[in-house]
N, C-alpha and C positions, 0 to 999 in steps of 0.2 A: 782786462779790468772791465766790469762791466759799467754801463752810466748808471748809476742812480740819481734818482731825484734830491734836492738837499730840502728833504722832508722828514724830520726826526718825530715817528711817534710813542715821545717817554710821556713820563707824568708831568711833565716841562711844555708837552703838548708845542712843541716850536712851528707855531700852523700861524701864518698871516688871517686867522679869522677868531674874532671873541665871542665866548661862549656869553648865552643869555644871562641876565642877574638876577631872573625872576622865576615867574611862571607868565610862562605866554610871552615872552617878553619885554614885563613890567621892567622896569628900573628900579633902583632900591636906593637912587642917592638921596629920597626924601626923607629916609629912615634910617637909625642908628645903624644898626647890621645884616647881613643876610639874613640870620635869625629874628630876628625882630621884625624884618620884612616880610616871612613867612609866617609868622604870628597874627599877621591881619589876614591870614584866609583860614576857615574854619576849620578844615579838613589835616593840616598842618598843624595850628595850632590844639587843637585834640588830641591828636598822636602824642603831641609833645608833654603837653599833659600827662597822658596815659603811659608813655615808655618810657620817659627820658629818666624818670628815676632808677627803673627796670635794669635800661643800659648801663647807668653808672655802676652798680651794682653785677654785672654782669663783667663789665672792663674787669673792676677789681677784684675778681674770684680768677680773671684769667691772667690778672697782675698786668694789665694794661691800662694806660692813661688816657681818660677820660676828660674830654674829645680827642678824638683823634686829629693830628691836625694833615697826617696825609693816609688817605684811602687809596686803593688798590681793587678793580673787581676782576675776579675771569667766572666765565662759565662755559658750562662742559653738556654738548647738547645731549651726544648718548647715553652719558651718566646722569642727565636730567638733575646736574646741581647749581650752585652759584658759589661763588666762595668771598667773604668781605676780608680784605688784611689791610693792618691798620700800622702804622707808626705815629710818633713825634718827631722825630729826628729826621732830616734827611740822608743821613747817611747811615741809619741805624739800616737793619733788617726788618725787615714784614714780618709780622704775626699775623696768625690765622685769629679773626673773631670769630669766626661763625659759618658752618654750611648750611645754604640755603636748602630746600627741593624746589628745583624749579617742577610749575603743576603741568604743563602742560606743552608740548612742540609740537610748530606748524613744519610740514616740512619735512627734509630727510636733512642726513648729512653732502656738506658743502656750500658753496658762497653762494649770497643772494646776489642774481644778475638779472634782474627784470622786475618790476613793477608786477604785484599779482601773482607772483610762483609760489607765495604762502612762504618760501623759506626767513631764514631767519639769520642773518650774516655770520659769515667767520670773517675775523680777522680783529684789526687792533683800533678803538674807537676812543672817545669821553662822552662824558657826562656832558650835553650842554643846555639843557632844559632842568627846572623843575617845577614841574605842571601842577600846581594845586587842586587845580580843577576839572582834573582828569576824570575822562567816562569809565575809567578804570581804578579809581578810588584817588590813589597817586601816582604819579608816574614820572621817570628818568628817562629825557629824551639820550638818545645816542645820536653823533653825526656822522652818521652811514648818510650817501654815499662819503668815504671819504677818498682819497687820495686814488687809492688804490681801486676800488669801487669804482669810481667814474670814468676810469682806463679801461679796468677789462666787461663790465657791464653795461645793458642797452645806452645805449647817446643819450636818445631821445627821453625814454620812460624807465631810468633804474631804480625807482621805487623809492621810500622814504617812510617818516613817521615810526622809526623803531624805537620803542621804550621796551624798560626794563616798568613792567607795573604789575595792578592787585586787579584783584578780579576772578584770577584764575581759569582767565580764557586767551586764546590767541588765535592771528592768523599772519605772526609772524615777527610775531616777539617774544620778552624774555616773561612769562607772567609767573607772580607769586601770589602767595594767599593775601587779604588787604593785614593782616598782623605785621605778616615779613614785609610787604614793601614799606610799612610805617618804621619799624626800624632799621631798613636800608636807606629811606628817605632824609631820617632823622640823622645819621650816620655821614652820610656826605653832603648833608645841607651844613653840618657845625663844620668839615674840613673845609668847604665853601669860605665858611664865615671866617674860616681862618687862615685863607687865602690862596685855597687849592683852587686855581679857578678850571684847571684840565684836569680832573678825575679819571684816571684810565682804565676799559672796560675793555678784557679780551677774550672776545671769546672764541671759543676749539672746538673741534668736532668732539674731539672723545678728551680722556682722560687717555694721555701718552704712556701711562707706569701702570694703569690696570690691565690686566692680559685680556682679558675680555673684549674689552674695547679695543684696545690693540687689536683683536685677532676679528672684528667686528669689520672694522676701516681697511684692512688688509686686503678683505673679499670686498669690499664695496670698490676699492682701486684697484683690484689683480688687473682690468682691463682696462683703467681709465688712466692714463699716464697723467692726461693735465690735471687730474683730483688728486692724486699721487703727491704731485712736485706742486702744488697751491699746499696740503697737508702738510707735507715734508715742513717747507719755511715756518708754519703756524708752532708744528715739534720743536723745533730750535728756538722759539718764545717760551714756548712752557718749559724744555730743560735748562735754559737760562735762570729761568725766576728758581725751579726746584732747587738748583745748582747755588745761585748769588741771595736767592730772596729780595733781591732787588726788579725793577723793572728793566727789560732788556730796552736799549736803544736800536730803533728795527727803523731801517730804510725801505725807500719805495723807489726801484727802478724805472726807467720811461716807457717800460714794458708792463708795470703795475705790478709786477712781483714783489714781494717782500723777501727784506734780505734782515739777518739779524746780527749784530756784531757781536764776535765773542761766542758765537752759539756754540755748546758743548757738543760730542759726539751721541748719537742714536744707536738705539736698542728696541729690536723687534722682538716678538712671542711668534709661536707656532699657533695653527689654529687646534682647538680640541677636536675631539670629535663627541657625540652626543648619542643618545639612544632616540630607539624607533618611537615615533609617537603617532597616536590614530590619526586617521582621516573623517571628514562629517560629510555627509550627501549634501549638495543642493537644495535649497530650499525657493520658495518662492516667498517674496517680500513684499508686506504692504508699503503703498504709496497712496496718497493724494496728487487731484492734480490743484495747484498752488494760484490763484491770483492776488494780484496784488502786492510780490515781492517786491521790499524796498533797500537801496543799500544802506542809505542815511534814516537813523532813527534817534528819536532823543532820549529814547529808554533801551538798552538792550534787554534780551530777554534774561531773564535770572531760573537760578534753578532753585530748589529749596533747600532752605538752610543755605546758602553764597556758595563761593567759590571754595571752603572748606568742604562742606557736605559732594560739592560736586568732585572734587581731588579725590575724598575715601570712594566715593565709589566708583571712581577710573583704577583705582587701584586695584579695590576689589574685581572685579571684573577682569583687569590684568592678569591677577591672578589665578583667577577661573579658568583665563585664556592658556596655560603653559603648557595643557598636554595637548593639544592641538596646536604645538609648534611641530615643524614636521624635524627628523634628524639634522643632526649639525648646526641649526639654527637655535641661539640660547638667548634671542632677545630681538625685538620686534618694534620698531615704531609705527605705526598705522595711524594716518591721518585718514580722520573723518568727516565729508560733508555732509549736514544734514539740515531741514528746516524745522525751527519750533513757528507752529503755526501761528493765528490769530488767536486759538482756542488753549495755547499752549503746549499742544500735543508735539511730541518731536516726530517727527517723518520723513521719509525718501533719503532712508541713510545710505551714502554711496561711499566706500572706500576709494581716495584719490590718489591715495602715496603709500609707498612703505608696505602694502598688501603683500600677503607669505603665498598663499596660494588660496583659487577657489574656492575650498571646500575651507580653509580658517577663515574667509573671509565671509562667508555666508554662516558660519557658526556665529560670529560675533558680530556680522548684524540680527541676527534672529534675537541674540540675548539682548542688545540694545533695544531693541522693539520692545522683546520681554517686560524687560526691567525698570527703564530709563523711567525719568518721574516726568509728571507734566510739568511744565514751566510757569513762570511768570510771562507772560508776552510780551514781545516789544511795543515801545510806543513810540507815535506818532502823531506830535497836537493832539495830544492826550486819548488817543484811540490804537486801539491795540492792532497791529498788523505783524503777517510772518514774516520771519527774517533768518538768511541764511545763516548756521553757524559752521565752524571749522573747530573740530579737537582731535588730541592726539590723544590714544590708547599706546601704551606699554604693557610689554609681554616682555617678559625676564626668567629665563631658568636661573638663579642662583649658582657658584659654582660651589663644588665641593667643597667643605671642610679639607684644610690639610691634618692629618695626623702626625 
């Protein structure tokens, strides 16, 4: 029998710690409801304006009741989504409201274990922030490290500050366009108000039922036994939920593994195989040299047209990217460093993660050079300086049509 910890993480959240009641936080007992408390910040109260009728209207075409009073989130890093399921009932079953696209991953697949590795946590969280006043429009903290997290990553620096927010940038969280985070905001601030105070957020490497992904995660752990058996545990959360639609009740051993009760049995895919795709030569890439980087600024740099305009054209360009995957490889995360200057200009793009080879990797910074638009610049006490950014490009061959 192995020990576990008697740390249950369901939507019951049974954690000796309370989740925030505000943003930043504020307290809310001076105010009628959680809603009502988030009505005095501008940026909340607007959304709500703006969607809540949207949503209602939305529930009832999917024959679901409006507010929801328990929420559910997971997200899927390689399939780059988010998924909201909703009930009333506690013992009912989940429904799916809505698949997000998450815009953007820092990172590759597996868990975050240090402060600065850009990744972006696996494993099983909540909701315990909601930030009005986020640099990122709105934002949903998460309480990474949790349990698990503070066992098996750095002692000293295991990193922190993970939300789920707008913007449609990262460097090592869950970001969505500012649309979608106003109705994911809006969505578990009313289950809030209705007295979800642990909102449970899990997120997986892949998506465990698409072959793709399956046959993605397979080659990323053929050689890593301990991403394997940390992966494995996470599979046995997601076949739970497909299986009950409920949230699975998952322990955390003194070893910081996750154990899940009840887990149903696992099914692997085989890996495809792929056709030949060209190679590009080498190129040489412009650079500046940069003074004056800052990491704190009070403006990030914006691209034009937001975090929408900036999503269509990582797609696009994704797209561009698919015959310069080389064989066998049908899909590609590529994190990018780069800095938009004082002047706005983007420069010194360096691939840090996720790179295919050489020759894809100098293909697709040439094209970012090419293409990319100048910026808005960052500020600082209202003067414009360069500031490092981090984004993810996706590369995807589609799979076949079945016949």
């Amino acid at each position: 029998m192995k020990n576990l910890c008697f740390c249950i993480l369901t939507c019951c959240m049974a954690i000796a710690v309370s989740a925030q009641n505000g943003s930043g936080g504020n307290s809310v007992s001076s105010v009628a409801s959680f809603i009502d408390f988030q009505k005095t910040f501008q940026r909340p109260s607007e959304a709500l304006s703006k969607n809540e009728t949207a949503l209602k209207k939305q529930f009832e075409e999917k024959k679901l009741v409006w507010p929801a009073k328990y929420v559910y989130i997971r997200s899927f890093k390689y399939d780059s989504q988010m998924e909201v399921w909703v009930k009333n009932n506690r013992k009912d079953p989940y429904k799916l409201f809505k698949t997000y696209k998450v815009c953007a991953l820092a990172g590759t697949l597996g868990p975050k274990r240090m402060e600065g590795d850009y990744q972006v946590p696996e494993g099983f969280y909540y909701i315990n922030e909601f930030n009005a006043r986020s640099q990122y429009h709105l934002s949903l903290g998460l309480n990474y490290p949790n349990i698990s997290d503070r066992i098996l990553s750095d002692i000293n620096s295991p990193g922190g500050a993970i939300y789920i927010h707008g913007s449609c940038v990262t460097v090592g969280c869950i970001p969505l366009t500012d649309p979608m985070i106003e109705e994911v905001y809006i969505i578990t601030a009313h289950a809030k108000n209705q007295g979800q105070d642990f909102i449970p957020v899990h997120i997986f490497p892949i998506r465990f039922n698409v072959k793709r992904s399956i046959d993605y995660l397979g080659r990323l752990t053929k050689d890593d036994d301990q991403l394997k058996e940390f992966s494995s545990h996470l599979e046995d959360a997601f076949n739970y939920f497909e299986k009950n639609k409920q949230v699975p009740v998952i322990a955390v051993s003194d070893k910081g593994q996750y154990y899940v009760n009840d887990a149903p049995d696992k099914k692997w895919a085989t890996v495809p195989e792929s056709k030949p795709i060209p190679k590009r030569k080498n190129v040489q890439h412009r650079t500046r040299e940069i003074t004056g980087l800052v990491e704190a600024v009070h403006q990030w740099p914006k691209y034009p047209g937001g975090g929408d305009a900036l999503l269509k054209y990582l797609e696009k360009l994704g797209k561009e990217m698919k015959e310069y995957l080389p064989n066998k490889v049908r899909k590609a995360y590529v994190q990018l460093e780069f800095i938009v200057d004082k002047d706005g200009v983007p420069v010194n793009f360096k691939v840090i993660r996720g790179g295919v080879n050489a020759d894809f990797n100098d293909e697709l910074i040439s094209r970012l050079e090419a293409s990319m638009s100048t910026w808005e610049p960052a500020l600082l006490n209202d003067k414009a300086v360069p500031k490092k950014m981090v984004q993810t490009v996706t590369i995807e061959i589609p799979e076949p049509m079945e016949m």
